[in-house]
C-alpha positions as CSV (number, residue, x, y, z in Angstrom):
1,X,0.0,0.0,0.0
2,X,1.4,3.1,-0.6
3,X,1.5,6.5,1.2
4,X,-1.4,7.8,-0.9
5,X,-3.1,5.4,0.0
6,X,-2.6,6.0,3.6
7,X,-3.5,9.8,3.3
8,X,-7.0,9.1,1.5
9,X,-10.0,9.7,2.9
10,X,-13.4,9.3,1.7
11,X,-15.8,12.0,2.1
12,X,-17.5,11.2,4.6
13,X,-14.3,11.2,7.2
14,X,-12.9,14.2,5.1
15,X,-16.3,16.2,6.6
16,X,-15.8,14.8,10.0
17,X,-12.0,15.6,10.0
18,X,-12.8,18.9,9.4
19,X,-15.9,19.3,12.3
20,X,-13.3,18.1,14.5
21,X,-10.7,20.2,13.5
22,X,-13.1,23.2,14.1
23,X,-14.5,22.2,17.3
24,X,-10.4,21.9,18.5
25,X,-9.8,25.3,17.0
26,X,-12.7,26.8,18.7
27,X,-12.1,25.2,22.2
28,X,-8.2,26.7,22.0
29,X,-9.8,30.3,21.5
30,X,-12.1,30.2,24.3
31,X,-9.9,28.9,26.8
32,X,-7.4,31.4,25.7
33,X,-9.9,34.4,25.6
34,X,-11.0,33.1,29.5
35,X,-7.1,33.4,30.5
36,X,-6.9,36.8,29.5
37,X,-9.7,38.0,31.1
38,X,-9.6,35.7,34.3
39,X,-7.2,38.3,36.2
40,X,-9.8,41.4,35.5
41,X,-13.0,39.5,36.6
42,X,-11.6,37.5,39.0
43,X,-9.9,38.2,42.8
44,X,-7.4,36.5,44.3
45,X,-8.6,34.1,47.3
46,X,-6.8,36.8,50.2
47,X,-8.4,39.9,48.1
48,X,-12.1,38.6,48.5
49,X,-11.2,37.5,52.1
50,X,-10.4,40.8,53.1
51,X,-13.2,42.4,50.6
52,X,-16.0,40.6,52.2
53,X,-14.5,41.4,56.1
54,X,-14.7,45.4,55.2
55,X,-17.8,45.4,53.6
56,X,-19.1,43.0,56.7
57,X,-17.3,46.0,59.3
58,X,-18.7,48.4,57.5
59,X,-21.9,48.3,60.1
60,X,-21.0,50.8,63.2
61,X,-20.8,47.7,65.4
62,X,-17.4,46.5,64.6
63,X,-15.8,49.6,63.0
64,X,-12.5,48.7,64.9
65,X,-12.2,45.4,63.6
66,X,-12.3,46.9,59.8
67,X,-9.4,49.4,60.3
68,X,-7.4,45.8,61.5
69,X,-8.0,44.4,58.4
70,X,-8.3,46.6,55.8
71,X,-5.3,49.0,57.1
72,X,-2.7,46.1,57.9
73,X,-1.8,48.1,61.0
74,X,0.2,47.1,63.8
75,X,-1.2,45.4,67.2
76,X,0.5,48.5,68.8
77,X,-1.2,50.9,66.4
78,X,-4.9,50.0,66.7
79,X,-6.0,51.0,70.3
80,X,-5.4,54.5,69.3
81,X,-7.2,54.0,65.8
82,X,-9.9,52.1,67.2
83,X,-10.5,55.4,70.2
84,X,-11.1,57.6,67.7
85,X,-13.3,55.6,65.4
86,X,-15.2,54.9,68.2
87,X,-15.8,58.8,69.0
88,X,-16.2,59.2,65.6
89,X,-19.2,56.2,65.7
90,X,-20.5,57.7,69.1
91,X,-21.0,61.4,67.4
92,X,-22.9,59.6,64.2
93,X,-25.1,57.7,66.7
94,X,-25.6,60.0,69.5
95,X,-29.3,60.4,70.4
96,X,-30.0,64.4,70.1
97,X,-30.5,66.2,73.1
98,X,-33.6,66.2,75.5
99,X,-35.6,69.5,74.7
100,X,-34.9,72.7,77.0
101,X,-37.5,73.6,79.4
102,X,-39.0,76.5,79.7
103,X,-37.3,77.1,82.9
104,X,-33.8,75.8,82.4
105,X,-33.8,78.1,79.1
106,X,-34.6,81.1,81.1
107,X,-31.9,80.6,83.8
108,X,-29.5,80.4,81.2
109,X,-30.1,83.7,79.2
110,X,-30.7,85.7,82.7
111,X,-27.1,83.8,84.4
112,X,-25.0,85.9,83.3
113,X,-22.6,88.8,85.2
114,X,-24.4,92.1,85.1
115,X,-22.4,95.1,84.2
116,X,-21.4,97.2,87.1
117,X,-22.8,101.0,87.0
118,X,-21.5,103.5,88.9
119,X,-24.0,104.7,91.3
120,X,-24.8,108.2,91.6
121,X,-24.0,109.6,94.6
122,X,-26.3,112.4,95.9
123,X,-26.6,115.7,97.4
124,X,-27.0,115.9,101.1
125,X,-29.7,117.1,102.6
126,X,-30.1,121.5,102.6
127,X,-28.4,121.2,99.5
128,X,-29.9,123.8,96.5
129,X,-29.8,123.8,92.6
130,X,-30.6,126.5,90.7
131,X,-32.9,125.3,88.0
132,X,-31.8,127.7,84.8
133,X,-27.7,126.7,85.0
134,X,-28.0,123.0,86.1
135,X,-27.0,119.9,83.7
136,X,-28.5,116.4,83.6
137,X,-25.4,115.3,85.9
138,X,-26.2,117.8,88.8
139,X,-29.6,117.6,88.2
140,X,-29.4,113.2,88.6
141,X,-27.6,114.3,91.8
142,X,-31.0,115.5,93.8
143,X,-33.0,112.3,95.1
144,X,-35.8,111.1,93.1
145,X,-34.5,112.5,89.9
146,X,-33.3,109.9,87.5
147,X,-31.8,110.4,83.7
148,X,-35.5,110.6,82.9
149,X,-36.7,113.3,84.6
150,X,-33.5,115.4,84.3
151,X,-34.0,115.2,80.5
152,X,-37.3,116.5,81.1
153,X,-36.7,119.1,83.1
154,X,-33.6,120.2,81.2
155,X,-35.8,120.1,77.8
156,X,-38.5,122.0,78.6
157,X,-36.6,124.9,80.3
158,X,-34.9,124.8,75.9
159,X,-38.9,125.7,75.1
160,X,-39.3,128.1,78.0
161,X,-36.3,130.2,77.5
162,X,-35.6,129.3,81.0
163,X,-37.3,129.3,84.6
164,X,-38.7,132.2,86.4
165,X,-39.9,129.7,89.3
166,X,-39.8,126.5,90.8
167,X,-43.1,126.5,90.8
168,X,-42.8,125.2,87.1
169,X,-41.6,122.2,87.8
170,X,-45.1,121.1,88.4
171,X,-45.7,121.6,84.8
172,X,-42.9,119.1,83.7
173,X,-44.5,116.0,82.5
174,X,-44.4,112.9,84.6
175,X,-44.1,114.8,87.7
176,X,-47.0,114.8,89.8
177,X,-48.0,116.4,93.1
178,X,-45.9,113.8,95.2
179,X,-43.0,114.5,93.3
180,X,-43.3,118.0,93.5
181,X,-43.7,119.0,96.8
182,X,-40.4,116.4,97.5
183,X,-38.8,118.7,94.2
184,X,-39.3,121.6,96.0
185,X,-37.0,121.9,98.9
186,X,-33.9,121.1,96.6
187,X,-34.4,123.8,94.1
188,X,-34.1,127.5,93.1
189,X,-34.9,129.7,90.1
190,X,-33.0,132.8,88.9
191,X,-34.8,134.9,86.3
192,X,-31.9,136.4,84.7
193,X,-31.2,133.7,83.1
194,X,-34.2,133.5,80.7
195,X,-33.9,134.4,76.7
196,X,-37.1,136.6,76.5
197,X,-39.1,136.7,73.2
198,X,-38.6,139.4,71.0
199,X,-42.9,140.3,69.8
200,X,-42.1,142.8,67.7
201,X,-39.4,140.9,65.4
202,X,-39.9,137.0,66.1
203,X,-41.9,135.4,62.9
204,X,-45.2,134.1,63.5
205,X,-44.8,130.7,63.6
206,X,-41.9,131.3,65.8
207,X,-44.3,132.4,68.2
208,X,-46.3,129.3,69.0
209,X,-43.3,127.0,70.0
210,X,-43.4,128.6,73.7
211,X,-45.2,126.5,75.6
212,X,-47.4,129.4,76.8
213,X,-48.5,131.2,73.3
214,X,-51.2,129.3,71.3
215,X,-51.7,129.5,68.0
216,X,-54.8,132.0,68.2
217,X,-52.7,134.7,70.3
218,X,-49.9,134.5,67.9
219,X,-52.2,135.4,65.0
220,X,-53.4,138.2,67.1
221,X,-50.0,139.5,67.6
222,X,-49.4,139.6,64.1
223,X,-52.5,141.6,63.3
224,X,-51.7,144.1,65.7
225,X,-48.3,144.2,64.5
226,X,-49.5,145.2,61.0
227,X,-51.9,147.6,62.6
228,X,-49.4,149.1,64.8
229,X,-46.4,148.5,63.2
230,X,-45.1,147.7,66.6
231,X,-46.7,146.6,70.3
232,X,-45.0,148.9,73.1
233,X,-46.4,146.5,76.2
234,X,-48.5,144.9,77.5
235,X,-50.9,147.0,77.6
236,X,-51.6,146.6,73.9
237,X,-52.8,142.5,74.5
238,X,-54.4,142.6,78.2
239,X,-57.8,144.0,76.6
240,X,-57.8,141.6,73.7
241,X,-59.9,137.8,74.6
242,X,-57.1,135.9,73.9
243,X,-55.0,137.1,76.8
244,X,-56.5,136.5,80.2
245,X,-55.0,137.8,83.4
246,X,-53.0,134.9,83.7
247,X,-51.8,134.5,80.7
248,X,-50.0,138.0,81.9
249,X,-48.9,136.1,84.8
250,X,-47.1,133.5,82.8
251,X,-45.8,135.5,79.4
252,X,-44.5,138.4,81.3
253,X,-41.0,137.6,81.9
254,X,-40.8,135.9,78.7
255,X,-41.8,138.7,76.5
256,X,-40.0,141.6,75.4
257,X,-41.1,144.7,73.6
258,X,-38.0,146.2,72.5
């Protein structure tokens, strides 16, 4: 027999030769595809060890335990690592705070130091003021006057012009019978003092600012002005109705008719 003879095949092994043939082929080429791709898709037995540990301590239980593992720190290293995760667990999980009672909220905003003011001291008693040249500060100095009242009492002697009595006090608002007869004793009034009102040159609407002209008499001082030309005393308002005889009483040592 010769080698041709050895090398022939019929048909039907030719076609199953070659299905074979294929089948080897295609079984090489997977097996080498699944090589090259095993390292990507697959872990190592130690990697998916330590994988599934951290993602098990990843719960706040056993935080300590996953910094072992996952950091490959020392056995001298880890009490210090595992305080401060714990802190940092007991922060997260810390219940929040029981609510402030009404009480406890109030003692908190009022426990605090008060500022020290320096008292005032006061006069003695037989001490006297004079009312037309006194400032707040003296006038916080007679008892029973606060910074209240001296700023009242200081602003309107500005409307008056100044005091001609102490009398007027009484008319300062706030203080009432009480207060005045205590007022009393302490003060004084100089006259010289007062800026008088000049009728025969102040504007008209300049007029009714004093406390003691109303808006009616300072139209009437203007009409006799015009008739006039100029008012030489008082004896040119007592006979009108808008004056009374104590309107005299008060205006007088305001008004001037120079």
């Amino acid at each position: 027999m010769s080698w041709h003879d050895f090398f022939y095949f019929s048909k039907g092994e030719r076609t199953g030769l070659i299905v074979l043939l294929s089948i080897i082929v295609i079984a090489i080429t997977v097996l080498t595809v699944t090589r090259q791709t095993e390292p990507a898709g697959k872990q190592k037995p130690a990697e998916i060890a330590i994988g599934s540990t951290v993602s098990e301590d990843l719960s706040p239980k056993d935080t300590t335990s996953s910094v072992k593992i996952s950091s490959g720190q020392s056995a001298a290293d880890q009490p210090a690592v595992a305080v401060g995760e714990a802190k940092a667990g007991q922060r997260e999980s810390s219940t929040p705070k029981a609510k402030e009672s009404v009480s406890e909220r109030v003692n908190r905003l009022t426990s605090y130091s008060q500022p020290a003011y320096q008292r005032t001291e006061k006069f003695t008693e037989g001490t006297i003021v004079e009312l037309n040249t006194a400032d707040t500060t003296i006038l916080k100095k007679v008892p029973g006057i606060g910074s209240a009242f001296a700023k009242r009492i200081v602003g309107y002697r500005a409307l008056l012009g100044g005091y001609y009595s102490v009398t007027q006090l009484g008319e300062v608002y706030g203080i009432d019978e009480d207060r005045y007869q205590a007022f009393i004793p302490w003060f004084t009034a100089d006259p010289s003092f007062i800026k008088k009102l000049e009728i025969n040159t102040l504007p008209q609407d300049s007029l009714p600012r004093h406390p003691y002209i109303s808006y009616a008499q300072a139209r009437v001082i203007r009409q006799l002005r015009r008739q006039k030309g100029k008012l030489t005393g008082w004896e040119n308002l007592q006979l009108l109705n808008e004056f009374t005889e104590s309107d005299k009483t008060r205006l007088q040592p305001y008004i001037s008719f120079e």
